[in-house]
C-alpha positions in Angstrom: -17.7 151.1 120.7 -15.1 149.0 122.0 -16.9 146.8 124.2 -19.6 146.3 121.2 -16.9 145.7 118.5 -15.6 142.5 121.2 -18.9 141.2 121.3 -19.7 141.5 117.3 -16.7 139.0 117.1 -18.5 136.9 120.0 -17.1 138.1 123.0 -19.4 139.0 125.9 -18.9 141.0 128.7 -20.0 139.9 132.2 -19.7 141.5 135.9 -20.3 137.6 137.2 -16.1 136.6 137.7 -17.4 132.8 137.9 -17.9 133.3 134.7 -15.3 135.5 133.7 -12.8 133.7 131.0 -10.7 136.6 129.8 -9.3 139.5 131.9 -8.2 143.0 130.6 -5.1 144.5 132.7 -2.1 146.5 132.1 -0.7 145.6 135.6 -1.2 143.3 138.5 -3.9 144.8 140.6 -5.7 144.2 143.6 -9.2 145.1 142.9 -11.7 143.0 143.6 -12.0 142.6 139.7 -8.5 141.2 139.4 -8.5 139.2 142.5 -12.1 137.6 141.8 -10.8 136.7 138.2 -7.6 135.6 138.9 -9.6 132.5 141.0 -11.6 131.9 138.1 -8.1 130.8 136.1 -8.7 133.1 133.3 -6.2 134.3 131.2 -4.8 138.1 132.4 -4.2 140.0 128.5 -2.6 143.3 128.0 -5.8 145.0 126.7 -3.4 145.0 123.2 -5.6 141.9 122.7 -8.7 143.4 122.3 -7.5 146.1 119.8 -5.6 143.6 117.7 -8.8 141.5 117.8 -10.8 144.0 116.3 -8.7 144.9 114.0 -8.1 140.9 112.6 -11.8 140.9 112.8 -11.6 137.9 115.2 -10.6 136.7 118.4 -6.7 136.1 118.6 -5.2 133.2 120.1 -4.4 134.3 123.6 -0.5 133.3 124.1 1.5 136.5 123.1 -0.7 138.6 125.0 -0.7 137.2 128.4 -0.1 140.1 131.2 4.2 140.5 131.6 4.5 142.8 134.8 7.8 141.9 135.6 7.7 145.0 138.8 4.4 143.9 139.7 5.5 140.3 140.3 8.9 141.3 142.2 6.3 143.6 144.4 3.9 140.7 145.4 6.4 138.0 144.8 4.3 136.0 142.5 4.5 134.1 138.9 1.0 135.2 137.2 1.9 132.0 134.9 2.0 129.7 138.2 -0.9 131.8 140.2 -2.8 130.7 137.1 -2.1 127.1 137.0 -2.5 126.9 140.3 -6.1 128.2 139.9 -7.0 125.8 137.5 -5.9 122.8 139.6 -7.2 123.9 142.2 -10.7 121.4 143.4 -12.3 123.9 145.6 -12.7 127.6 146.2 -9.0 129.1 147.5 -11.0 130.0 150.9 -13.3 127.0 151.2 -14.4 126.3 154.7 -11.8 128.9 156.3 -12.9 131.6 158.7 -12.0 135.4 158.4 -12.1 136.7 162.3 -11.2 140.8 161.6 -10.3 142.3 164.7 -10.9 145.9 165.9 -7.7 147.2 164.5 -8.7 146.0 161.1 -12.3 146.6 160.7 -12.0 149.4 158.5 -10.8 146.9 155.7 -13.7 144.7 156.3 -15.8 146.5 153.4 -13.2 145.8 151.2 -12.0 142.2 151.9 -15.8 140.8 152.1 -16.4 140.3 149.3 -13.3 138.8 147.6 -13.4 136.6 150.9 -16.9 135.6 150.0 -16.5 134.9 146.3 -13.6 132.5 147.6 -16.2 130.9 149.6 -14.4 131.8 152.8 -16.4 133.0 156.1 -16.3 136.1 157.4 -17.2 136.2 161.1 -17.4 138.5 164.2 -15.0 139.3 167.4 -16.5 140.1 170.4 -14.0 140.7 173.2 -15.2 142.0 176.7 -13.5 142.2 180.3 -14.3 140.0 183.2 -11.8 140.4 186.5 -9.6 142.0 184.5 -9.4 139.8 181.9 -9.9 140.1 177.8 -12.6 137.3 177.0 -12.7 136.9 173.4 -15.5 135.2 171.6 -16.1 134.8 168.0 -19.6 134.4 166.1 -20.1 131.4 164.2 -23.6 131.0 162.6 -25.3 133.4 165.1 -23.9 131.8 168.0 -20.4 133.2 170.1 -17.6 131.0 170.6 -14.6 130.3 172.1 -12.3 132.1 169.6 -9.4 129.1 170.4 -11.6 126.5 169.0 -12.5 128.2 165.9 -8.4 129.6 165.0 -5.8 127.4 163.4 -4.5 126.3 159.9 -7.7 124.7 157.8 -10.2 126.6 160.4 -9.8 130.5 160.9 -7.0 133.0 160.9 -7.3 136.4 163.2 -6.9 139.4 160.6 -5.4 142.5 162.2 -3.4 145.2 162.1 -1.4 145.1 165.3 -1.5 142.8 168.2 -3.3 145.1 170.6 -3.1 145.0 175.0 -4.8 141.2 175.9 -4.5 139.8 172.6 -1.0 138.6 173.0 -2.0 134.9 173.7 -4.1 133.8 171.0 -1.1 136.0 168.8 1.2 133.5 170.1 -0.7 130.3 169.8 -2.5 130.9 166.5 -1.0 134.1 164.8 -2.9 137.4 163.8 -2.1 138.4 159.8 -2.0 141.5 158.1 -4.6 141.8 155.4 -1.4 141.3 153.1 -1.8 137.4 153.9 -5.5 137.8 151.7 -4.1 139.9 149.1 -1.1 138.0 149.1 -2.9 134.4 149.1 -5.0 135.3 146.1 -2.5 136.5 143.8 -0.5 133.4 144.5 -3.6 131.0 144.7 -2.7 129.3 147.6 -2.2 130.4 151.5 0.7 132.0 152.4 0.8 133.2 156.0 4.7 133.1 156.2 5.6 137.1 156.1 2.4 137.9 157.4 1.9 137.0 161.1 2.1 139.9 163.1 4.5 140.6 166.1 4.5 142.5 169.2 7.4 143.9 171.9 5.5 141.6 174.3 5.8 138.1 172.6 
C-alpha cells in the first residue's frame, strides 16, 4: 500500500541504483543500498517524506526532509550534504580504473564489498602468494593473467585490502600500504578516497 500510493503520485520504485533518484533512510547505513545510492547523488529523505507525500496527495519538495544523523556523521566522519555534492561533481565512477587486491586475511568480506566495488566501476582482482627458497612471491591476477603485485599497487592503480599485515607481507605494506575494508566504506560515504586512517600497521615495520 505504501509503495503503490508513491507510485499513484508518480513515483516508481527501482532495485537499479543508477537510476535511483530518491533514497529512503532513517540513518546512515552501509548497505549496499545506501552506499550504491549515495554514488548516484540522490537525495537521502527521512522516510517522513513519503508519508507526508501521500498525505498532500503529491510529491513534496525535497529540502526539509533531507537525512539529519548528526551520530551517524560523527561515527564515519562525514557531511551527507558534502558526500552528496561531491557525488554530483563527480566525472567518473568513485572507483574508476582502481584495482581491489583482497588478501587472505580479508577474503571473507569479498562477498560483501563486490559488488559496491563493482557498481563503482572498480576491479576486483586475485592474490596469489606462494614460497620459493623461502621466500613469499606474490602475484596478482589481472585479466586472467598473474602479475607482479608491485606493478599493479599504488595511488590511481590498486590498493591491497586486508585485515592484518600477515608474516612476508611486510614489504609491499611498507611501500604501498594494505587498508582495512574501512578505507571502502569510508571512501563511499565521503565520495572520494580516503586511505589516511586506514593503512594498516605491524610490530615489524
Amino acid at each position: 500500500m505504501f509503495l503503490q500510493a508513491l507510485q499513484d503520485l508518480g513515483a516508481s520504485v527501482t532495485e537499479d541504483w543508477e537510476h535511483c533518484t530518491h533514497l529512503l533512510a532513517s540513518s546512515i547505513r552501509t548497505t549496499d543500498k545506501f552506499l550504491c545510492a549515495l554514488g548516484t547523488g540522490a537525495f537521502v529523505l527521512t522516510p517522513t517524506w513519503a508519508t507526508d507525500s501521500i498525505a498532500a496527495g503529491e510529491l513534496l519538495p525535497e529540502g526539509q526532509y533531507s537525512l539529519k544523523d548528526v551520530d551517524g556523521e560523527q561515527k564515519f566522519g562525514i557531511s551527507l550534504v558534502r558526500s552528496r555534492e561531491r557525488a554530483l561533481a563527480l566525472q567518473a565512477p568513485l572507483f574508476q580504473g582502481l584495482k581491489f587486491f583482497f588478501l587472505p586475511s580479508a577474503v571473507d568480506k569479498l562477498a560483501m564489498y563486490s559488488g559496491v566495488i563493482d557498481f563503482y566501476r572498480g576491479q576486483v582482482c586475485t592474490v596469489f602468494a606462494y614460497h620459493r627458497y623461502k621466500l613469499l612471491i606474490i602475484r596478482v591476477q589481472v585479466q586472467g593473467r598473474f602479475k607482479p603485485a608491485s606493478r599493479q599497487l599504488g595511488p590511481g592503480k590498486g590498493y591491497m585490502i586486508g585485515a592484518v599485515v600477515d608474516d612476508g607481507w611486510q614489504s609491499l605494506a611498507e611501500a604501498h600500504g594494505i587498508y582495512s575494508v574501512d578505507f571502502i566504506t569510508r571512501s563511499i560515504l565521503q565520495q572520494q578516497l580516503d586511505t589516511t586512517a586506514f593503512r594498516l600497521q605491524s610490530p615489524e615495520l
